[in-house]
C-alpha positions as a printed Julia matrix, in Angstrom:
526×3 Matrix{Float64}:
  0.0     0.0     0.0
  1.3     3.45   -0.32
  1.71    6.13    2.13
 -0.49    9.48    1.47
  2.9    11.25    1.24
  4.1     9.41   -1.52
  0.65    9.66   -3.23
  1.67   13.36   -3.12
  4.74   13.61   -3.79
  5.79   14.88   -7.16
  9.5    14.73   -7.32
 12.23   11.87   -7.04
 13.56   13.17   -3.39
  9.9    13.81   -1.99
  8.76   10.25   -2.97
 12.07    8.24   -1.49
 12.26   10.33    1.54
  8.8     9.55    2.89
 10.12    7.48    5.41
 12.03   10.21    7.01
  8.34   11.5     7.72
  6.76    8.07    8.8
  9.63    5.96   10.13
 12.37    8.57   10.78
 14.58    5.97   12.7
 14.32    2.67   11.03
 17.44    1.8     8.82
 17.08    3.05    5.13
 20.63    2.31    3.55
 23.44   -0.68    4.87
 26.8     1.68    5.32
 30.33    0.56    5.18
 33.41    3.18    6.04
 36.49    1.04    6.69
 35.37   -2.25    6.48
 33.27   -1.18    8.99
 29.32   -2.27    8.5
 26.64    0.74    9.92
 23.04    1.34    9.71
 21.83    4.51    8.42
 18.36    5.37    8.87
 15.66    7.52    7.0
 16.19   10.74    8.89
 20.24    9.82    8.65
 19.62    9.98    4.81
 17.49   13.02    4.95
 19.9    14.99    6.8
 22.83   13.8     4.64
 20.36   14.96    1.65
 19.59   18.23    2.89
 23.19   18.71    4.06
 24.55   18.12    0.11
 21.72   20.29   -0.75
 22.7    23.05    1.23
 26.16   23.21   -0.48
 25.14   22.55   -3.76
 22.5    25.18   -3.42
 25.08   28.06   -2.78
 26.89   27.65   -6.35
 24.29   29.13   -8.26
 23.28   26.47  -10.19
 19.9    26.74  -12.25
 17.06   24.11  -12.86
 18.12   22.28  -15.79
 21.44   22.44  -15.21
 23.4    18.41  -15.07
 25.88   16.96  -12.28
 27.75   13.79  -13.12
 27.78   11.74  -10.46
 30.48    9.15  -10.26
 30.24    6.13   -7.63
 29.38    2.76   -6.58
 25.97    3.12   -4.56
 26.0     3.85   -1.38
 24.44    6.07    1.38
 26.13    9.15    0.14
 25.6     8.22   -3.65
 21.31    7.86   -2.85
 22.08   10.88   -0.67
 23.63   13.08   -3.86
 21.0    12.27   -6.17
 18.3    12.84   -3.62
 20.09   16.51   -3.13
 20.48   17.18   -6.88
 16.59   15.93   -6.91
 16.1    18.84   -4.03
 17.54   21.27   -6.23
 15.79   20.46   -9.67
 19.58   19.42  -11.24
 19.36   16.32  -13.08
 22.07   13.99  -12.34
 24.01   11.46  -14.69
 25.24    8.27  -12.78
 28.91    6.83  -13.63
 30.48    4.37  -12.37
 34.1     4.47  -11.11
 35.04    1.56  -13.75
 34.06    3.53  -16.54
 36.87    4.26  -19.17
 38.29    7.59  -19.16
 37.52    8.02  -23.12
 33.76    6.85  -22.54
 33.41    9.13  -19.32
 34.5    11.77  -21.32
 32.43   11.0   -24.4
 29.52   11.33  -21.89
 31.11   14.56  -20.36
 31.23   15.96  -24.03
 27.63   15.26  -24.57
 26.08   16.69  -21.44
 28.34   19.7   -20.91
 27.53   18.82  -16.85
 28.02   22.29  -15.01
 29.56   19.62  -12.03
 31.31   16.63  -11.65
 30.85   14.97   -8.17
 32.61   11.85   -7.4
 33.55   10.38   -4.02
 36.09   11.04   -1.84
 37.65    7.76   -2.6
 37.58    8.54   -6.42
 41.29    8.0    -7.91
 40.26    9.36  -11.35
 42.49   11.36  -13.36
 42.34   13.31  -16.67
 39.29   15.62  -15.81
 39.02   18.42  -18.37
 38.72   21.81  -16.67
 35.61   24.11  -17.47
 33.4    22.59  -15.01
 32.58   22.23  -11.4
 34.39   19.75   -9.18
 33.47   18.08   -6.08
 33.85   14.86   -3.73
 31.32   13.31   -1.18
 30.89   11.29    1.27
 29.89   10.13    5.15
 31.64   13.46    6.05
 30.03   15.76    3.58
 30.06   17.48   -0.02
 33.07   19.63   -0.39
 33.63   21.07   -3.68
 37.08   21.75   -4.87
 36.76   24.32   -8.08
 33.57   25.95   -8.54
 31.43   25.94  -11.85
 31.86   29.08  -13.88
 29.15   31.83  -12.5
 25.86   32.03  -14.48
 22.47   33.82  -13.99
 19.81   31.5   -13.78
 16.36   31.86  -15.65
 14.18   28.79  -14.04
 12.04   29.94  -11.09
 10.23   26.43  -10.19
 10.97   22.96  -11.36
  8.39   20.85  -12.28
  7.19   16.93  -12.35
  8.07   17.04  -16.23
 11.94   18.14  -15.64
 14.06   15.75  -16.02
 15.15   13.81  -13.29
 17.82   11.96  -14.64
 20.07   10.54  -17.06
 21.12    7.2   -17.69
 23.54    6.59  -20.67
 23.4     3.42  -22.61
 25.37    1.99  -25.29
 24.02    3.57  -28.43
 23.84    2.35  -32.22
 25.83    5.68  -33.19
 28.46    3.94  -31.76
 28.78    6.49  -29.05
 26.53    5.89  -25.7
 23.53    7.07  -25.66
 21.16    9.29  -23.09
 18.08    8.37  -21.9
 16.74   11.1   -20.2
 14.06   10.53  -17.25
 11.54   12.84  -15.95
 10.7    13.25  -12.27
  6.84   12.27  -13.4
  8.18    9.2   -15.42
  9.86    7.61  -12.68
  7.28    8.14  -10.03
  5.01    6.56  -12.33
  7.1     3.47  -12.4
  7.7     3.31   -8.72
  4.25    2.82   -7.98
  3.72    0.34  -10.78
  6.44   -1.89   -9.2
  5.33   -1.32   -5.84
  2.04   -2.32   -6.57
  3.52   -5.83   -6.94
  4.37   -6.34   -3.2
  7.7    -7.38   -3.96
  9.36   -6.26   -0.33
  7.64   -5.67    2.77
  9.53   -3.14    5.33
 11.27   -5.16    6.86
 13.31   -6.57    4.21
 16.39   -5.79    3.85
 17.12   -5.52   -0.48
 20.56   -6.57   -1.66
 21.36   -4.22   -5.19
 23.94   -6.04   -7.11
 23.95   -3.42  -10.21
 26.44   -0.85  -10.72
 25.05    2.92   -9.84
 24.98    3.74  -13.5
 23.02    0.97  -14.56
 19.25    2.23  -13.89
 18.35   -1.52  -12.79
 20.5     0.5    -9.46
 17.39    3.25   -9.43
 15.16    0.33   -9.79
 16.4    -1.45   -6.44
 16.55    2.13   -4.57
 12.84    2.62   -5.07
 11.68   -0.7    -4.5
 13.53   -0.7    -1.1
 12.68    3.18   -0.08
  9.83    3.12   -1.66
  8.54    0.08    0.71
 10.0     1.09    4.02
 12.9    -1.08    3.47
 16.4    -1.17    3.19
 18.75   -0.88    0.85
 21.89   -3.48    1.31
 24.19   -2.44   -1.22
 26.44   -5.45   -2.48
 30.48   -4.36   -3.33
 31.12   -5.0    -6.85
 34.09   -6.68   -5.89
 32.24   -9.62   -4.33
 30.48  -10.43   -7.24
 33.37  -12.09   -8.86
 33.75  -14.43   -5.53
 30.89  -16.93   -4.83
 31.84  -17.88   -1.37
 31.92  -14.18   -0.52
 29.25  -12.96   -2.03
 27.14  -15.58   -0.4
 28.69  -14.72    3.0
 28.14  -11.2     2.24
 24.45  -11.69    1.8
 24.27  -14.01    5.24
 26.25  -11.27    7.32
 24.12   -8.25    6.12
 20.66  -10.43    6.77
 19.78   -9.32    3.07
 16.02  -10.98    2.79
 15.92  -10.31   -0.97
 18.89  -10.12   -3.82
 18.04   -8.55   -6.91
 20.31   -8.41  -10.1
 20.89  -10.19  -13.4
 20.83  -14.09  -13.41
 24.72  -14.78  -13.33
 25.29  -13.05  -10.15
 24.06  -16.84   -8.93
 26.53  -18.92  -11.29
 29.27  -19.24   -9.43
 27.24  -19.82   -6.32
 25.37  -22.25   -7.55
 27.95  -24.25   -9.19
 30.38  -23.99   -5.98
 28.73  -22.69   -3.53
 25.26  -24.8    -3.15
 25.58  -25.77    0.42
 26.45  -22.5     1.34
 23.38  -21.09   -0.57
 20.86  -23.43    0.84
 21.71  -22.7     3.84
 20.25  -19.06    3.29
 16.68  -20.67    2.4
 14.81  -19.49    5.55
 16.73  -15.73    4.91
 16.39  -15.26    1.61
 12.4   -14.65    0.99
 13.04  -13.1    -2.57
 14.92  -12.95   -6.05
 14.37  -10.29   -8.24
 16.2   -10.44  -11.86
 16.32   -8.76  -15.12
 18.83   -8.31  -17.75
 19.24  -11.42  -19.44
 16.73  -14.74  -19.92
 17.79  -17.19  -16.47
 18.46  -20.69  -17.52
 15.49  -22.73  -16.64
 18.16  -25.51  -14.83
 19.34  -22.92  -12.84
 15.99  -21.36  -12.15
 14.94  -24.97  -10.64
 18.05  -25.03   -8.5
 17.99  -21.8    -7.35
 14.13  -22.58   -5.97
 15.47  -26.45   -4.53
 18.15  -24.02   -2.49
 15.69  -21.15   -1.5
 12.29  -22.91   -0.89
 10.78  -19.58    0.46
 11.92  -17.09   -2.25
  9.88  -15.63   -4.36
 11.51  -15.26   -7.75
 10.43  -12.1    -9.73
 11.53  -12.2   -13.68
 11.59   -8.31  -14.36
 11.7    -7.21  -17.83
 11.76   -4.0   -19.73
 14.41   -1.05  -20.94
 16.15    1.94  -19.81
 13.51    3.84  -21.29
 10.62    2.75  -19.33
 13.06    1.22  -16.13
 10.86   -2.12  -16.53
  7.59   -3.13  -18.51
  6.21   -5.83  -16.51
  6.83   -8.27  -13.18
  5.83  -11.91  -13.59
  6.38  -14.92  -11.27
  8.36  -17.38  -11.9
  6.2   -20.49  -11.08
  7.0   -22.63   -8.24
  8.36  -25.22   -9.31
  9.26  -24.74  -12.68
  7.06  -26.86  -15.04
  9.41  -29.59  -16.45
  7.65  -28.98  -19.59
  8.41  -25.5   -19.94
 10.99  -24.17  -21.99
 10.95  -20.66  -21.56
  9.59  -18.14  -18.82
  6.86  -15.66  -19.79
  7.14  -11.69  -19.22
  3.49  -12.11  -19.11
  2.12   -8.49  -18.44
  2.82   -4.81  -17.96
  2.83   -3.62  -14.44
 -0.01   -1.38  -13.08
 -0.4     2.03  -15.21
  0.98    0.65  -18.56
  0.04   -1.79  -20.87
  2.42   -4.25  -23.4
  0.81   -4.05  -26.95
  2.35   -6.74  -29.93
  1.91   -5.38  -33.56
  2.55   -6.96  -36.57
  4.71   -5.04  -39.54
  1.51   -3.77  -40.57
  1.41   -1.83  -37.27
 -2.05   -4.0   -36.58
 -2.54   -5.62  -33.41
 -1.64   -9.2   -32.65
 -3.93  -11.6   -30.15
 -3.53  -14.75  -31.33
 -0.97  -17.28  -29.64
  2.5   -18.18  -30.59
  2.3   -15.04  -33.46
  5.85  -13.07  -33.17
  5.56   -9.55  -33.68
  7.57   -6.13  -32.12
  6.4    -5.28  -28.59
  5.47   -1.91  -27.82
  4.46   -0.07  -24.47
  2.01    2.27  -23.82
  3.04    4.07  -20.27
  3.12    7.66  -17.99
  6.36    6.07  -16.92
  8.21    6.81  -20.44
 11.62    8.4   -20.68
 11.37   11.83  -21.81
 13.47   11.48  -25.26
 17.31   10.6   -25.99
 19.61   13.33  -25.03
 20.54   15.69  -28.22
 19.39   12.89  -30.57
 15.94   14.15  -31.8
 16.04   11.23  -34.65
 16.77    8.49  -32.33
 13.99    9.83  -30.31
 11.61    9.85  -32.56
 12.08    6.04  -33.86
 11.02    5.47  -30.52
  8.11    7.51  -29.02
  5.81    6.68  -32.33
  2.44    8.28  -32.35
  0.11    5.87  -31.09
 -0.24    2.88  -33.8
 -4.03    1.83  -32.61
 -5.04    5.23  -31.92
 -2.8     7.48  -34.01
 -4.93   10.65  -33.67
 -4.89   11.28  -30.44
 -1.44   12.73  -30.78
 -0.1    10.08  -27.75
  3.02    8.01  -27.99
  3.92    4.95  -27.35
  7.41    3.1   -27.12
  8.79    0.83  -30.15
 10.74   -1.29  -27.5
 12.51   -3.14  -30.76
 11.63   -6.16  -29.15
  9.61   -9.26  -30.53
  8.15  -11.39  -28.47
  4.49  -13.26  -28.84
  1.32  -14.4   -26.66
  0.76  -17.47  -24.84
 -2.78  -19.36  -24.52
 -3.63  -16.92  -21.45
 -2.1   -13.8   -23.7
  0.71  -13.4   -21.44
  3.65  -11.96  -23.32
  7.27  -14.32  -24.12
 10.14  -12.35  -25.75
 11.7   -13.53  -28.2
 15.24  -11.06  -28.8
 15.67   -7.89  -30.73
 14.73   -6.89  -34.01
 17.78   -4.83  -33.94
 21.72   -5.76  -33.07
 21.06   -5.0   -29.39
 21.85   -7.4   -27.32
 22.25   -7.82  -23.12
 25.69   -8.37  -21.29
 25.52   -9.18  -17.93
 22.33   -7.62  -17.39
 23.86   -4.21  -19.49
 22.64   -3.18  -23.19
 25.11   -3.55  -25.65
 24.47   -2.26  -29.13
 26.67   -4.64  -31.42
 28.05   -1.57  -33.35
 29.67    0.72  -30.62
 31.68   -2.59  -29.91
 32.08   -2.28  -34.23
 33.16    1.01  -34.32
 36.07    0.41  -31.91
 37.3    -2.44  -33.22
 36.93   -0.95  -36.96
 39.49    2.35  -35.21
 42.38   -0.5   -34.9
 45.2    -0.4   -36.82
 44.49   -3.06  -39.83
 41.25   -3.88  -39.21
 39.25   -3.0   -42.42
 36.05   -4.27  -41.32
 33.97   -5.94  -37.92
 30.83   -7.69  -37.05
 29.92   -8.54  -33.57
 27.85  -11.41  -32.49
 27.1   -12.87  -29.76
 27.55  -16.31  -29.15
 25.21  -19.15  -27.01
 27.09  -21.27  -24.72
 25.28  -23.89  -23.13
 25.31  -23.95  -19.34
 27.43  -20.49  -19.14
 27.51  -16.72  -20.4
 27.17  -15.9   -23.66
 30.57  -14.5   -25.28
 31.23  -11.68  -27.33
 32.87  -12.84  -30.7
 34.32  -10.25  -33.04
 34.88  -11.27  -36.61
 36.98   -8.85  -38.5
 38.85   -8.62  -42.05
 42.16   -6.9   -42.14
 44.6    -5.06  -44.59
 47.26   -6.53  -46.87
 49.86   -7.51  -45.22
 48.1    -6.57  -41.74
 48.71   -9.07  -39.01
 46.22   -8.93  -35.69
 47.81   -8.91  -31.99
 44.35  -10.18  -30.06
 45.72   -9.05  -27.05
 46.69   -5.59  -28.15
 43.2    -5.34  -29.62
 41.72   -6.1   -26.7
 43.41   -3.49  -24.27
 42.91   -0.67  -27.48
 38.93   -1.43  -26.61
 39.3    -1.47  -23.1
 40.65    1.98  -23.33
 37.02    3.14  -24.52
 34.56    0.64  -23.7
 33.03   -0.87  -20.11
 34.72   -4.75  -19.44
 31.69   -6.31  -20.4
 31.5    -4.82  -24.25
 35.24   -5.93  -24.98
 35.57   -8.6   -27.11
 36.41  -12.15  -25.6
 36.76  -14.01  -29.22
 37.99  -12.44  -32.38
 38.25  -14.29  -35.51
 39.65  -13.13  -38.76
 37.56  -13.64  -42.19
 38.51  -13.42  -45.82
 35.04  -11.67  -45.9
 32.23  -11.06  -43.92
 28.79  -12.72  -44.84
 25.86  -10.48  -45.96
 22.33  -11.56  -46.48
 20.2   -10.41  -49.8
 19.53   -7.07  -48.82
 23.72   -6.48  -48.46
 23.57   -6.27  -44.27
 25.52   -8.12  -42.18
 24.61  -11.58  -41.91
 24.8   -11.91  -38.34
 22.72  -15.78  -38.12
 25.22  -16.82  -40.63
 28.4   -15.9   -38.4
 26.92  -17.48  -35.48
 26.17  -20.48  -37.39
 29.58  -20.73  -38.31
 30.48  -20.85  -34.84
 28.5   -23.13  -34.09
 29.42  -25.37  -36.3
 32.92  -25.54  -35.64
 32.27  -26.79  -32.34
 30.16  -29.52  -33.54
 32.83  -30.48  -35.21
């Protein structure tokens, strides 16, 4: 149920801060300073809020105007964007493992009039000509001030955006997706409206701060009275810790894309199971979960409630299905049945018409308040996705061309069925195939590159680059591979590349994408 203040609340800050107002001293974020573990609660966070606020408030900053934020979540990181919320600044989350080139590529774009990081930041090569700061448990100092301005806004509204989260983009340069206070609110009571956590749960967020799955997990907790329990990124490449992790912080549910349980369930079951009276709930997104998994993952947590979530940047998430308990041996794939409360998941066929009929594939579009606002400086882009309304086209609204396909079930509950487009998902983050193209295309020799991605049965996916080179031009995988880590995140470098006389095109001269992956795939049949 929600609380009358968040009924009323308008903006980002006023809806996540209710429980300053209703539960001022029950624990609202898990803090660690110093390997240290703390507790701090809603009025904690509030003051820490107002206390950023206050600071950022004196360097005459107008509505409208964008601060980067770069961090791992945490207390002060949900405190920063609560105070840039305060202020009507929208703020673009980074993470600290960003590459320098793509951080700057973002900086470019934005033109952010400050750049706050925290005080544990060791980044280095930031361009002067904006604002600089650090924050943390101890405060929000800034170190060079942004350049003086006069501002123009008087109020900011529920329509200003909110945020900005920046995705890999088909440009081949990332892309913003820009959120408005309205739009997220909207989604936020959608999800909540599932019952997912209770207030006394304590949520374990496995996503990195940039990723708006991150956004997703601080709502769901604040937005229920809970807690956020914010897992180290570090840990998520160790089973045995991350497990422990989870049983020394009491976390009741774990959210995050389906390999964060891999490892643990492959060599760390006992260990697991012994979390099944703790553990009352799995939330994932990202990325399809192996069924075999799925059905482990349930014999090892008999009480959790596993959530598939599914949906984009541009909407945060589409729908909230259960998974059912247990998994039908029959079933071979898990629905995304339907939208969450407030939107609705419409399948059209290329003739824009609408599809009910079962098992009939066709592009998935949503029809939601909870809509991103447009892509940032790419009115095009935008435009190929907010379409005027295909069932109701004079009415001026517009809906979302998700470039998804997917098709009904017997009940009309929605399965996906992958992209229409060379998007793909990596680790629970959106990869468009041709920023990883574009980089590998800059190396010396290469002449041309097609990306892929590649099944593997029981594991990840990989990443397989298949490029032609020069005359003469020999290719140093290893070189290649630290030229794209230079520019893109760990999980968009390439962990296969393969060199072709030629790369395959279909009839209509594109890329031939099946083709490559069938070649793969044969060569390990054989």
């Amino acid at each position: 149920m929600f609380t009358h203040a968040q009924n009323h609340a308008e903006k980002l800050h006023e809806f996540l801060l209710a429980g300053a107002r209703l539960t001022p001293e029950k624990p609202a974020v898990m803090e660690f300073v110093d390997n240290e573990v703390g507790l701090l609660s809603y009025r904690q966070l509030e003051r820490r809020t107002e206390s950023y606020a206050t600071v950022l408030g004196e360097l005459g900053l107008d509505i409208g105007d964008r601060v980067l934020l770069e961090t791992d979540t945490s207390p002060s990181a949900i405190a920063a964007l609560l105070a840039c919320s305060c202020l009507g600044l929208p703020f673009v989350p980074v993470s600290p493992e960003t590459p320098t080139k793509r951080l700057l590529s973002i900086m470019e774009s934005v033109s952010p009039s400050l750049y706050l990081r925290a005080v544990d930041s060791r980044r280095e090569g930031v361009p002067e000509g904006m604002g600089t700061g650090r924050f943390g448990p101890e405060g929000l100092t800034v170190e060079r001030a942004p350049a003086p301005r006069t501002p123009v806004r008087q109020e900011s509204t529920a329509a200003d955006p909110a945020y900005m989260v920046f995705t890999s983009g088909t440009t081949g340069r990332p892309k913003g997706v820009v959120m408005s206070h309205r739009a997220i609110l909207s989604f936020y009571r959608g999800m909540l409206g599932h019952g997912i956590v209770a207030p006394e749960s304590r949520v374990a967020s496995t996503a990195p701060f940039q990723f708006d799955f991150s956004l997703l997990d601080i709502g769901l907790a604040l937005g229920s009275g809970a807690t956020v329990v914010p897992v180290p990124r570090a840990l998520l490449r160790w089973p045995r810790r991350f497990v422990r992790f989870l049983r020394e912080t009491g976390a009741t549910q774990v959210n995050g894309a389906p390999s964060i349980w891999r490892g643990a369930l492959r060599r760390e079951a006992e260990e697991l199971g012994a979390l099944g009276d703790q553990i009352r709930g799995v939330l994932f997104s990202g990325e399809p979960f192996p069924l075999p998994e799925v059905r482990r993952l349930q014999e090892l947590l008999p009480h959790a409630r596993i959530v598939n979530c599914f949906g984009s940047t541009e909407s945060v998430a589409a729908s909230f299905t259960d998974v059912p308990r247990p998994v039908p041996h029959g079933l071979t794939q898990l629905p995304i049945g339907f939208a969450h409360r407030g939107a609705e998941m419409m399948l059209l066929d290329e003739e824009n018409r609408a599809i009910t009929e079962p098992g009939v594939v066709g592009h998935i579009h949503l029809r939601s308040s909870s809509l991103f606002t447009g892509y940032w400086g790419d009115p095009e882009a935008t435009a190929k996705a907010l379409v005027p309304d295909p069932l109701n086209p004079l009415t001026g609204q517009t809906v979302f061309r998700t470039g998804d396909l997917g098709h009904r079930g017997e009940g009309g509950e929605l399965y996906f069925d992958g992209r229409a487009d060379s998007q793909v998902k990596i680790r629970g983050n959106r990869v468009e195939l041709t920023e990883v193209e574009r980089r590998v295309a800059e190396f010396a020799g290469v002449t041309a590159a097609s990306a892929v991605l590649l099944p593997v049965e029981g594991t990840d996916p990989v990443l397989a680059v298949f490029v032609t080179l020069a005359d003469g031009a020999e290719l140093d995988e290893v070189e290649l591979g630290a030229f794209c880590m230079e520019e893109l995140p760990d999980y968009m470098a390439p962990q296969q590349i393969h060199v072709l006389d030629e790369i395959p095109v279909n009839a209509n001269g594109k890329v031939d994408r099946p083709a490559l992956v069938e070649r793969m795939s044969a060569q390990l049949r054989s």
